[in-house]
MDTraj code that builds the backbone (N, CA, C; nanometers):
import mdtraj as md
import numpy as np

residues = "UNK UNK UNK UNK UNK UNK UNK UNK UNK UNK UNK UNK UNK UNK UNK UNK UNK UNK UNK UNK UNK UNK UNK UNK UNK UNK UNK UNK UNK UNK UNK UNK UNK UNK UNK UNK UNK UNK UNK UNK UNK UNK UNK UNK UNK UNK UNK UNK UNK UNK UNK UNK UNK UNK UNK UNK UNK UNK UNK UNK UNK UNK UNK UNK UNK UNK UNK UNK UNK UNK UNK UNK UNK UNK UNK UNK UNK UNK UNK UNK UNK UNK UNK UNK UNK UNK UNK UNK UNK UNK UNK UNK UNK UNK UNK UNK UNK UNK UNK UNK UNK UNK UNK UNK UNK UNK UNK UNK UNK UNK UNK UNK UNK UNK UNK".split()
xyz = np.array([
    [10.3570, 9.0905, 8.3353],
    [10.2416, 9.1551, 8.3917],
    [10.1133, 9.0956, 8.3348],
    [10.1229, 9.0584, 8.1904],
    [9.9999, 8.9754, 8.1428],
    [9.9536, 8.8699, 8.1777],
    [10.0490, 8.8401, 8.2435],
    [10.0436, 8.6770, 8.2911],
    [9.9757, 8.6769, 8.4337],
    [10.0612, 8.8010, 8.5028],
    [9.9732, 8.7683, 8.6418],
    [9.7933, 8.7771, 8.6172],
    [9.7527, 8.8771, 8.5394],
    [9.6503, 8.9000, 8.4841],
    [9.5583, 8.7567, 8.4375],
    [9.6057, 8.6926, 8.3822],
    [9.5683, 8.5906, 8.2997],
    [9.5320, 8.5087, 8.3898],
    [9.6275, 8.4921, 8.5438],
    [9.6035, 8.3802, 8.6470],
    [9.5256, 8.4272, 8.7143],
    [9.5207, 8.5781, 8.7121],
    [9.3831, 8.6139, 8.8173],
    [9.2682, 8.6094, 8.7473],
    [9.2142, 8.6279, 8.6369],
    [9.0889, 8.6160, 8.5841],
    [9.0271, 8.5067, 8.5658],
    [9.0375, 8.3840, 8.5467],
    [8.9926, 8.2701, 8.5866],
    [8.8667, 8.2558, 8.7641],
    [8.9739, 8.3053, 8.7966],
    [8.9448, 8.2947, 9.0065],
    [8.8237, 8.4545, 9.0092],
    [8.8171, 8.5280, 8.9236],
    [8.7011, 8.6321, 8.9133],
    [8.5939, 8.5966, 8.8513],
    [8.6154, 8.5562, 8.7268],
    [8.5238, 8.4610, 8.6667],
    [8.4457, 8.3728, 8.7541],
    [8.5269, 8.2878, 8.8474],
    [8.4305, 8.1317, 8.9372],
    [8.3280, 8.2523, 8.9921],
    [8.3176, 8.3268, 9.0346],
    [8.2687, 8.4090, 9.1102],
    [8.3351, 8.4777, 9.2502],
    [8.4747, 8.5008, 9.2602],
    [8.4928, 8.5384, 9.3876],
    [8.5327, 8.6887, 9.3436],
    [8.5111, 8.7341, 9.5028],
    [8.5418, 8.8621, 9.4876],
    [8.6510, 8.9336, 9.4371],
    [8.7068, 9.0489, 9.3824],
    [8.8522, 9.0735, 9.2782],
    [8.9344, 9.0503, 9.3713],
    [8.9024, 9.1020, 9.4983],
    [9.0111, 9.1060, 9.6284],
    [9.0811, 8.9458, 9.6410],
    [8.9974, 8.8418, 9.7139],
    [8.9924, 8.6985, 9.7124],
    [9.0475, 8.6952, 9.5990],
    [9.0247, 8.7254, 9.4646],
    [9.0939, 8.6418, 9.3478],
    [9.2375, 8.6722, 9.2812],
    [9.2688, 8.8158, 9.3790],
    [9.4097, 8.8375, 9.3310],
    [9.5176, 8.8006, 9.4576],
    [9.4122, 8.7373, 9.5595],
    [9.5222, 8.7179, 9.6122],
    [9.5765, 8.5940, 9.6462],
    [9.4482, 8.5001, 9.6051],
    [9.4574, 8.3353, 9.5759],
    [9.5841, 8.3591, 9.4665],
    [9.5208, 8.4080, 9.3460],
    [9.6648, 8.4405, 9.2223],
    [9.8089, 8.4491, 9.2726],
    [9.8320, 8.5305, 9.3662],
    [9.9064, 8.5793, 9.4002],
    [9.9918, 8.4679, 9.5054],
    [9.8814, 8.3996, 9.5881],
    [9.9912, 8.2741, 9.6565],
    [10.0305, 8.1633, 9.6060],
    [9.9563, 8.1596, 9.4241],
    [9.9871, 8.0274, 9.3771],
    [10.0797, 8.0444, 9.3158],
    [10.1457, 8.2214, 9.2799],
    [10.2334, 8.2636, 9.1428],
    [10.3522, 8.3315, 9.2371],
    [10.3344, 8.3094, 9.3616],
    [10.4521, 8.4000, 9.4135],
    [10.6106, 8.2925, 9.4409],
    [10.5879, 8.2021, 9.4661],
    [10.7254, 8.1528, 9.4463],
    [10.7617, 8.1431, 9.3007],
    [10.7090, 8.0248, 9.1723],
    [10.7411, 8.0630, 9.1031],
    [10.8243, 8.1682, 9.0706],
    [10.7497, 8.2951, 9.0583],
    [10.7989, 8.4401, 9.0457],
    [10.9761, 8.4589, 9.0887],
    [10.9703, 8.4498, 9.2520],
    [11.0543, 8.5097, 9.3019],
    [11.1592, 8.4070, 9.2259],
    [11.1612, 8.2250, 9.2461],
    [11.2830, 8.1654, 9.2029],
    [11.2846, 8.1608, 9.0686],
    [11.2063, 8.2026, 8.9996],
    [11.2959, 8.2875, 8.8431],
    [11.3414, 8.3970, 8.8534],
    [11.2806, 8.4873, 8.9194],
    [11.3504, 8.6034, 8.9429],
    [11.5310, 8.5792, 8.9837],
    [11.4437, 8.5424, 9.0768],
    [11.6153, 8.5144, 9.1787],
    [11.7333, 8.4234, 9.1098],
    [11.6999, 8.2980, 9.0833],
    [11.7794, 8.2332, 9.0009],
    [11.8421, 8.3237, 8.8343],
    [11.7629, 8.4227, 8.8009],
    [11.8668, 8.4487, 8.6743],
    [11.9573, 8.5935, 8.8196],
    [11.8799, 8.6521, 8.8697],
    [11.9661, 8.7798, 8.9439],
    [12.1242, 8.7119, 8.9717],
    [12.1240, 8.5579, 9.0558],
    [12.2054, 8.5156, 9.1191],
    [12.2961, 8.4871, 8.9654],
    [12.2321, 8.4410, 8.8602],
    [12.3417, 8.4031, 8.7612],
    [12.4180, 8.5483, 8.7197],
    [12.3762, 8.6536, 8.7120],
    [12.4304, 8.7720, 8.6686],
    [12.5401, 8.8161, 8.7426],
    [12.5382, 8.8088, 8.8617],
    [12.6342, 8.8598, 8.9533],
    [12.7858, 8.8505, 8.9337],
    [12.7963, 8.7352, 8.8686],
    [12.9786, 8.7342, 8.8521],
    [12.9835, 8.8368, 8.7671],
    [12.8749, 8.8065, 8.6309],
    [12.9196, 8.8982, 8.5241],
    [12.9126, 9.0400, 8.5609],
    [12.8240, 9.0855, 8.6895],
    [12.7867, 9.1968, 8.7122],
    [12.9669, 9.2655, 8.7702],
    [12.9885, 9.1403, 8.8375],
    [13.1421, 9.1988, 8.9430],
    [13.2431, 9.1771, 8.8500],
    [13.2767, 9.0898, 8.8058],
    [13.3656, 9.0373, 8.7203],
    [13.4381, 9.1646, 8.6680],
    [13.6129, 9.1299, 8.6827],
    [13.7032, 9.2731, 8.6546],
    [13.7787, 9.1992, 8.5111],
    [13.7704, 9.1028, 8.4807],
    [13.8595, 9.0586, 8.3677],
    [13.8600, 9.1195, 8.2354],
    [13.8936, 8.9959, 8.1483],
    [13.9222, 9.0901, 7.9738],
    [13.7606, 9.1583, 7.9520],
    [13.7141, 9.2189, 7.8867],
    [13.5832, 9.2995, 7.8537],
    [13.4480, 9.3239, 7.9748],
    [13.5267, 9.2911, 8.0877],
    [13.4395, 9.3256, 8.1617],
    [13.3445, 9.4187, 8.1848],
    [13.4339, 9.5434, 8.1050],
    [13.3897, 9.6931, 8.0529],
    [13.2816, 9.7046, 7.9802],
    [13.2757, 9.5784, 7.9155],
    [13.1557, 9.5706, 7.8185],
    [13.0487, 9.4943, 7.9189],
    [13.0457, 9.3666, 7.9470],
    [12.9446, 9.3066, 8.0123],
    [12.8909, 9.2987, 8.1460],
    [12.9769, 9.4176, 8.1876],
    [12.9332, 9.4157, 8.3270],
    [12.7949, 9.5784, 8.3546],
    [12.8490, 9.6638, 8.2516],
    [12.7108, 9.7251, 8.2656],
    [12.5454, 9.6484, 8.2206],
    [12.5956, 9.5586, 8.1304],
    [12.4775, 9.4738, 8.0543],
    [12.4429, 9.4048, 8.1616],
    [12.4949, 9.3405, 8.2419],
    [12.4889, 9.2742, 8.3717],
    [12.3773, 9.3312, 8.4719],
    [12.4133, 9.4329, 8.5296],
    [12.3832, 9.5294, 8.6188],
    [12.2374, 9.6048, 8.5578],
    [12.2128, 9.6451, 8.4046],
    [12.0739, 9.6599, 8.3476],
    [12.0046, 9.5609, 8.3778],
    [12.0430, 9.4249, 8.3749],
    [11.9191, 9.3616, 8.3712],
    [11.9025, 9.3091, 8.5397],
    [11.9964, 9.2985, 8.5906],
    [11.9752, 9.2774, 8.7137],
    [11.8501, 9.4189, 8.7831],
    [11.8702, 9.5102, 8.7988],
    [11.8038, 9.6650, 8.8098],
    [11.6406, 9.6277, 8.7363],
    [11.6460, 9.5584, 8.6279],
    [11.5554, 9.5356, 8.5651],
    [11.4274, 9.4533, 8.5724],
    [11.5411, 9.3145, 8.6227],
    [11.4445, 9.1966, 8.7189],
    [11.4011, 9.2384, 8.8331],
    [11.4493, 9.3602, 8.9120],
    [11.4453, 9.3641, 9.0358],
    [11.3136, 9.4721, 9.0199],
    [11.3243, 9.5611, 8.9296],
    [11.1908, 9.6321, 8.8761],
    [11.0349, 9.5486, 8.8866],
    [11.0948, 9.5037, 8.7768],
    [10.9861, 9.4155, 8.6673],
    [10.9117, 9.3233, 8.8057],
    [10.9660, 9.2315, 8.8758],
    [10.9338, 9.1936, 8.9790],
    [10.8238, 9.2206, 9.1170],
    [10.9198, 9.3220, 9.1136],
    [10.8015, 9.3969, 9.1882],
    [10.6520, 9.5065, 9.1335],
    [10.6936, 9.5362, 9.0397],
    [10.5576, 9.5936, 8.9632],
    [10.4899, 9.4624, 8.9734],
    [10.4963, 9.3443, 8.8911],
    [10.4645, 9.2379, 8.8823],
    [10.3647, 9.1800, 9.0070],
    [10.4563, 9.1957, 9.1228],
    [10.4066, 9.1184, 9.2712],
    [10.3100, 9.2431, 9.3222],
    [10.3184, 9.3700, 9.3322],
    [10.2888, 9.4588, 9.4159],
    [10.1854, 9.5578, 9.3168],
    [10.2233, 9.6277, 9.2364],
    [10.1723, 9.7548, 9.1534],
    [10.0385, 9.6592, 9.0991],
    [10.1014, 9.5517, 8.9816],
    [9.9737, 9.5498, 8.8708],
    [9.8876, 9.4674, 8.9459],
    [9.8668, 9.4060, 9.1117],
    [9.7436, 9.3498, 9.1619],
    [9.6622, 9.4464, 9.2363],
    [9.7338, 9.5195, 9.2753],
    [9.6889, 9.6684, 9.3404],
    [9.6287, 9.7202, 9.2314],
    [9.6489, 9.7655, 9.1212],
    [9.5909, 9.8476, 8.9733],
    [9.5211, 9.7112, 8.9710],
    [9.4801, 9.6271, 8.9767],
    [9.3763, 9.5690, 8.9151],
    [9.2782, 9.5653, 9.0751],
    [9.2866, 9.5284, 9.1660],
    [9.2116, 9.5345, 9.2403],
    [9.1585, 9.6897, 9.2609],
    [9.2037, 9.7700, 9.2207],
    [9.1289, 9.9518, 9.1890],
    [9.0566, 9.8955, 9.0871],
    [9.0902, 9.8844, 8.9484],
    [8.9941, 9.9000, 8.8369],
    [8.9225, 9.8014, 8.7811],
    [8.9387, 9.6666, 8.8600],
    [8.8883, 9.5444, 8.8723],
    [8.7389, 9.6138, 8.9517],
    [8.7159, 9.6425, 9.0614],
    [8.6283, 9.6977, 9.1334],
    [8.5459, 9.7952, 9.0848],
    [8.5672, 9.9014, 9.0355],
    [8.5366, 9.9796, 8.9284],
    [8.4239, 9.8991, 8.8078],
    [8.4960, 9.8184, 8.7538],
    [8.4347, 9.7583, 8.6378],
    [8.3313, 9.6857, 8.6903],
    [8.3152, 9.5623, 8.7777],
    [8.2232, 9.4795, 8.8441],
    [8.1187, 9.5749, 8.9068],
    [8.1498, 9.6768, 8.9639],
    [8.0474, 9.7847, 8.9657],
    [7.9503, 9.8360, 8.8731],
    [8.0501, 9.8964, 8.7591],
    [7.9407, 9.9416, 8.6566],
    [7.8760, 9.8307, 8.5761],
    [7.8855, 9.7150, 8.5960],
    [7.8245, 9.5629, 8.5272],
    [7.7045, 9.5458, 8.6441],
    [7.7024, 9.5459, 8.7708],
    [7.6039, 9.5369, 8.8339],
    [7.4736, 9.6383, 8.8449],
    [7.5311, 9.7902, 8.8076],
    [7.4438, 9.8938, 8.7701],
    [7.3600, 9.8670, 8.6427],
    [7.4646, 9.8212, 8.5251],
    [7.3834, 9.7769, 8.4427],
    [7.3059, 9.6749, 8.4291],
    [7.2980, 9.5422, 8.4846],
    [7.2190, 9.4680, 8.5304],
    [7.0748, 9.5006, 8.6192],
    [7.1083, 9.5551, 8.7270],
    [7.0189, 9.5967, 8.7681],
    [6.9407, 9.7239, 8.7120],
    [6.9547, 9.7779, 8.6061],
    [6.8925, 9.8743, 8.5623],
    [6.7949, 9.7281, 8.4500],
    [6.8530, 9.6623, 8.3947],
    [6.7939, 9.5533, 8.3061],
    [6.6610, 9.4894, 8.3365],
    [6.7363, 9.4611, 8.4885],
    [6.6156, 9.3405, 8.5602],
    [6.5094, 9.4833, 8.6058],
    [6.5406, 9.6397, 8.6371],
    [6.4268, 9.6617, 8.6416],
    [6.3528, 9.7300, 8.5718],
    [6.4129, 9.7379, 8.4230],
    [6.3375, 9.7356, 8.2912],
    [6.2263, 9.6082, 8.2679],
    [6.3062, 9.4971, 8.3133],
    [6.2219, 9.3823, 8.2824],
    [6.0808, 9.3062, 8.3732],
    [6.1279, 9.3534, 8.4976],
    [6.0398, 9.3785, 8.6011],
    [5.8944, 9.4777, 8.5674],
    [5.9216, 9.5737, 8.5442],
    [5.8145, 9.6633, 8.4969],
    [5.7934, 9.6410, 8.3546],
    [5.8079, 9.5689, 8.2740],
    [5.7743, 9.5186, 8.1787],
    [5.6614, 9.4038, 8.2128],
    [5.7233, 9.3710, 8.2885],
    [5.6259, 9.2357, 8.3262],
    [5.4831, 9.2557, 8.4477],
    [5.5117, 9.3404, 8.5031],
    [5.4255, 9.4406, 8.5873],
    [5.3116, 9.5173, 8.4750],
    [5.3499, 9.5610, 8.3914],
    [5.2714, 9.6261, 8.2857],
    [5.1761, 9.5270, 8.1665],
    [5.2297, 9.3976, 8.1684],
    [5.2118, 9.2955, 8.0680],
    [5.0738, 9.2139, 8.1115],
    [5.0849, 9.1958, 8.3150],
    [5.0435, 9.0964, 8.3597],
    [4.9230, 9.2355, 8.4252],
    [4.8786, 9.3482, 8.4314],
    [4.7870, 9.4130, 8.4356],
    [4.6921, 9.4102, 8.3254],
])
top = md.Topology()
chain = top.add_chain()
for i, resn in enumerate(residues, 1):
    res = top.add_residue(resn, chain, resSeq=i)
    for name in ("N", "CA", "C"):
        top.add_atom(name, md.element.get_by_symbol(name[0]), res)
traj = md.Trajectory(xyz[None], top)
C-alpha cells in the first residue's frame, strides 16, 4: 500500500490534479501488480489442493496466503487510491485556503505600505 502511495506522489507533486495522478499511477503499476499477484496465487495452488504426506499441514498455509494476496491486492488496486483521492483532495484544499489567506495578508500589506 506504501508503494502505491510513493508512485502516486511524484505525478501530484509535477502539478496534476490527485484524480489524473492516481490514475496515471495506477496504469503504470497495474500489471506489474496483478502478475506478481497472480504468479505467486498460481504457485500456491498445488500446495493449496495437494492430498499427500502433510498436506494437513501445508495446505491451510496455502489457502491463508492465497485469501491474502487476493485481499491485499485489491485494497492495493481499488480501496487505498480511492482513500487517497478522498483525503488527497481534502489536503490540497486546505493548502490553497492557506495560501490564499497569505497572498491576501500580503496584498494588503502592500496596499497599506504603498499609501
Amino acid at each position: 500500500m506504501v508503494s502505491c502511495l510513493l508512485i502516486t506522489l511524484p505525478y501530484v507533486v509535477s502539478g496534476q490534479s490527485v484524480l489524473n495522478a492516481v490514475v496515471t499511477a495506477g496504469k503504470s503499476r497495474l500489471r506489474p501488480v496483478l502478475m506478481t499477484t497472480m504468479t505467486t496465487i498460481l504457485g500456491m495452488i498445488p500446495m493449496a489442493v495437494s492430498t499427500g504426506q502433510g498436506s494437513e499441514m501445508w495446505s491451510p498455509m496455502a489457502i491463508a496466503v492465497i485469501g491474502g494476496l487476493a485481499v491485499s491486492t485489491i485494497l492495493t488496486l481499488i480501496y487505498v487510491p480511492t482513500m487517497y483521492c478522498i483525503f488527497g483532495g481534502v489536503g490540497i484544499k486546505r493548502q490553497r485556503r492557506k495560501m490564499h489567506k497569505q497572498l491576501d495578508a500580503y496584498f494588503e500589506e502592500q496596499k497599506q505600505t504603498n499609501n
